[in-house]
C-alpha positions in Angstrom: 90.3 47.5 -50.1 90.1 50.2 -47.7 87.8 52.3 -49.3 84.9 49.6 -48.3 85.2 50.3 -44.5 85.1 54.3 -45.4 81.0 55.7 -44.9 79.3 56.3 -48.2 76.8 59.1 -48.4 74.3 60.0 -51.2 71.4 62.4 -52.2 68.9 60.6 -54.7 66.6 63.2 -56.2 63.5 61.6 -57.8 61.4 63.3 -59.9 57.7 62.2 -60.5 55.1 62.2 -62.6 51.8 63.3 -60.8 50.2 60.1 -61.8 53.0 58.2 -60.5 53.3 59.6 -57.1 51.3 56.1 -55.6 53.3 53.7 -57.4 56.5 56.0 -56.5 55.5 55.4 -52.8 54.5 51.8 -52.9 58.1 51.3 -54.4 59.7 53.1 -51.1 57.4 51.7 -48.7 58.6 47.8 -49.7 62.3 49.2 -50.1 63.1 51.8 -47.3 62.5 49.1 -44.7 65.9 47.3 -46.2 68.1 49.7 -45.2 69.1 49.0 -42.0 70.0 45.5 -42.9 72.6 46.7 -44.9 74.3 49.6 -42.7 72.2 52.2 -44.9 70.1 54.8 -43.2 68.2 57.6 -44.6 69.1 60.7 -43.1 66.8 63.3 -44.6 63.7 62.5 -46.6 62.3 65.7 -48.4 59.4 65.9 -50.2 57.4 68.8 -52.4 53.7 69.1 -51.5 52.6 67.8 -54.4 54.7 65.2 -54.1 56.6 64.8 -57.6 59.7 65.9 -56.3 61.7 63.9 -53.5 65.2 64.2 -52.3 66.6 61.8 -50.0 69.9 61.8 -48.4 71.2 58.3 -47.7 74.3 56.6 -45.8 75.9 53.2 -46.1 78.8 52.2 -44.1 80.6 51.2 -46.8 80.2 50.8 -50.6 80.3 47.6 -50.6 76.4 47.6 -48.2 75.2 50.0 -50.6 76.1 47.6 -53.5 74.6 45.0 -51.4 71.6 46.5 -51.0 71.0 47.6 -54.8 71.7 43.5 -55.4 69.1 42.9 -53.1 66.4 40.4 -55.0 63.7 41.8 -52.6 64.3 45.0 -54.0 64.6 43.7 -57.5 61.2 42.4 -56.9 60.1 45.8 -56.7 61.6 47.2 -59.6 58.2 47.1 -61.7 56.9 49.5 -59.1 59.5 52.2 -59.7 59.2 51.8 -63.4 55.4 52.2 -63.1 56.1 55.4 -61.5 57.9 56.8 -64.4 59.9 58.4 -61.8 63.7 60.1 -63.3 66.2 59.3 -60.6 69.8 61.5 -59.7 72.2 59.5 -57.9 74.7 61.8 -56.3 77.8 60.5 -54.2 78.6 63.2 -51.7 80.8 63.9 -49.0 81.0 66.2 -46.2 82.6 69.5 -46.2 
């Protein structure tokens, strides 16, 4: 059970359709906020300026708060917004080098 107390780190790529770009943010905007509540913390948000393409990179303190927050019904609530958005996710787990 170590592994839970080691940091987790991730870069999320999400690519948009242009007339999903609102519903894409609207989805972030009731989601993002969460973060903090579970040891997560976005550490670089990158955006293109049209804004179909974004790339976070996002930290937990352990897997087990990013499982937590994924769980989260608040952001389960949300879920129709991201699917509105038609927006392809990449989850990457990363590690520092």
């Amino acid at each position: 059970m170590s592994h839970q107390t080691n940091p987790v780190t991730f870069v999320l790529i999400a690519r948009i359709p242009t007339e999903g770009v609102d519903s894409f943010r609207a989805y972030e905007e009731a989601v993002l906020p969460l973060l903090p509540e579970f040891n997560g913390c976005i550490e670089r948000r990158l955006r293109n300026p049209d804004g179909t393409i974004e790339m976070h990179i996002v930290s937990f303190a352990s897997d087990a708060d990013f499982q937590n927050y994924r769980n989260d019904p608040r952001r389960a609530a949300q879920a129709r917004l991201l699917e509105k958005s038609a927006a392809k996710l990449e989850l990457l787990p990363m590690t520092d080098v």
